[in-house]
N, C-alpha and C positions, 0 to 999 in steps of 0.2 A: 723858554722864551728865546725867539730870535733873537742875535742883534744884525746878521747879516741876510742880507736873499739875493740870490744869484741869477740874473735874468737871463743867463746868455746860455745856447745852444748847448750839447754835448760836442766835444772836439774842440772847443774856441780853446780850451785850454784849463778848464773846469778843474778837473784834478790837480790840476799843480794850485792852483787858488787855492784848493784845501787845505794842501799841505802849508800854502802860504799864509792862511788864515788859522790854522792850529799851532803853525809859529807866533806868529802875535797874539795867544792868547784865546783865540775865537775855540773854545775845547766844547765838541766837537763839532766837527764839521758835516754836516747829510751828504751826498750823493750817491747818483745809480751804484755805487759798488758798494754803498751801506743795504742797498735792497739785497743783495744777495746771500749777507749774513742776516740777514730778519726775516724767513718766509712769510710771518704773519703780517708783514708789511706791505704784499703784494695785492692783498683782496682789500686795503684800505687804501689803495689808488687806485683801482679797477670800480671802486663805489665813488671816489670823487670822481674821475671820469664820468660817473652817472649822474655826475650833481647830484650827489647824495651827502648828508650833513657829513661832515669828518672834524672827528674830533685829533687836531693838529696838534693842542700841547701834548697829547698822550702820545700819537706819531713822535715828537721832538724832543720826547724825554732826553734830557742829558746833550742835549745838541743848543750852539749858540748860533749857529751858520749853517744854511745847506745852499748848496749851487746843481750845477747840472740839470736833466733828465732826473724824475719827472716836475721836481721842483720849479723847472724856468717855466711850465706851462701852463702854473697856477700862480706866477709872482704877483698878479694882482689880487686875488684872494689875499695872501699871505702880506703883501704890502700894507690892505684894511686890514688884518687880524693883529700885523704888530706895526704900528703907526713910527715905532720911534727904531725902526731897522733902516740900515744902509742898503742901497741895492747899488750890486754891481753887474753890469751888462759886459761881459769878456766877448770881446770881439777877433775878428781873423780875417784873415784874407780870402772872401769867400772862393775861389777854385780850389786855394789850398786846403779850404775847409771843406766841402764837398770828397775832394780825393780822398781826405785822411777819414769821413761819414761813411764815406764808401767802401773804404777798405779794411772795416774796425763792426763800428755799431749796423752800419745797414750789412755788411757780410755775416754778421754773428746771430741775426736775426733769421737768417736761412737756412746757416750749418745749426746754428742750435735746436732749432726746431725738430729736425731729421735727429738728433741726437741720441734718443729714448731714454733723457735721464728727467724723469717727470717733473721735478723740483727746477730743473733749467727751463724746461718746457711751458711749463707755467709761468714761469717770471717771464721770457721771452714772450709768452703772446699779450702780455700786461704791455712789455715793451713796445710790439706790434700795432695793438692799439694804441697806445697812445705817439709813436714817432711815424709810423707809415702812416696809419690811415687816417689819426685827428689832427696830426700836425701837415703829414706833404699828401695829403690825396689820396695817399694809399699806392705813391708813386715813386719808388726810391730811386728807380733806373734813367728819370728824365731831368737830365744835372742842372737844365735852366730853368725848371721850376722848382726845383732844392733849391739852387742858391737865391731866385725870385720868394720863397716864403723864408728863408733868412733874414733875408733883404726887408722885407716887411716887416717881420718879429722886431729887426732891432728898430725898424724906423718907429714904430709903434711903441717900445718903450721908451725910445727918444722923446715923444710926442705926451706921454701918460703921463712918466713918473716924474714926482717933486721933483727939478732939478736939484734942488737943495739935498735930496737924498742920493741921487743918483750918480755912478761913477761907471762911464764906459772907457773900459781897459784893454788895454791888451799883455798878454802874460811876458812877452816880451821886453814891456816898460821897464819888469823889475818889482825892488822894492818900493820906489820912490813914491810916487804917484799913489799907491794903494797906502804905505803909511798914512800919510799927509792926510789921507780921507776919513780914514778911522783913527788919526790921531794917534797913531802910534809909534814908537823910535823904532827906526830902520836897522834890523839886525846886521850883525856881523858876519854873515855869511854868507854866502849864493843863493837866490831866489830859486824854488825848488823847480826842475822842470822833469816832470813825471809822465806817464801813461804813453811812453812811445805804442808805435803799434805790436810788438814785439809783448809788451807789457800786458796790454789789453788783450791779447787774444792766452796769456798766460790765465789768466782769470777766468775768462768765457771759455776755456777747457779746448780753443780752438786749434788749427795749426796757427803758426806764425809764417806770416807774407814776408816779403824781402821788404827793405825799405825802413825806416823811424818817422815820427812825424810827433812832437808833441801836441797831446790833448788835453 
């Protein structure tokens, strides 16, 4: 069973929520980088893509929160499935956000492809489907309509979700803010900030670009 859902983009800063949310408690957390130790989890978002039934508590076994990719692009399903979860919308500074899209997940989606390692190659076109072509067009390279369906996703969950439920963050704020929402004491230590680009293309088997940028 949930108690969290994650409405906001990949890059807003997703990852470090995680790690933010398996500190307080929230044991464990879903995102894109839980898909890639689960291959059997790839053909059951390629069927919800199809609007096809999915069975979600089997998906969320052992999970109390998931955020990111492809979770933010089913928060409404998942918002009616578990009625009494928090959503959090992680927001960014969309040019910042676009650059670090661009140089991470939309870059990885082209070198991986070319890759010939079948197990990436699959997950990557799950990817493909659903962040190019059902989320921006099918258009990664046109930055003002990237950040224009940003722009829209969050103003749309601005508009949707309970306010009472809803927390839009930014990973930036810290502890504070995300305690207070879920009611939890603010830890003793530094709020996690994870997934530079350096980080990300460690995972995706890519090279590493110059530059960091948390995501």
């Amino acid at each position: 069973m949930l108690d969290v859902i994650g409405a906001g983009f990949g890059r807003t800063g997703t990852l470090s929520l995680k790690h933010a949310l398996e500190r307080l408690g929230f044991e464990r957390c879903y995102h894109m980088a839980e898909v890639a130790g689960n291959a059997g989890h790839v053909p059951v978002w390629r069927a919800a893509l199809r609007a096809e039934p999915v069975d979600w508590e089997a998906l969320f076994t052992g999970y109390r929160a998931a955020v990111d990719w492809p979770v933010c692009h089913f928060w409404r399903e998942l918002a009616d499935r578990y009625p009494e979860a928090r959503l959090i919308l992680t927001v960014r500074d969309p040019e910042s956000w676009y650059d670090s899209a661009r140089d991470t997940i939309f870059r990885s989606m082209r070198e991986g492809l070319a890759s010939g390692d079948p197990e990436l190659v699959e997950r990557l076109e799950m990817v493909v489907e659903l962040v190019r072509d059902r989320t921006f067009c099918g258009d990664l390279d046109d930055r003002a309509n990237a950040i224009r369906v940003l722009r829209e996703h969050e103003a749309r969950v601005r508009a949707e979700a309970p306010p009472e439920r809803l927390l839009v963050y930014g990973v930036g704020q810290g502890w504070a803010p995300l305690c207070a929402f879920l009611d939890r004491p603010v830890p003793d230590e530094p709020f996690p900030r994870v997934n530079t680009r350096e980080e990300f293309f460690s995972r995706w088997r890519g090279p590493q670009p110059p530059g960091a940028a948390p995501g």
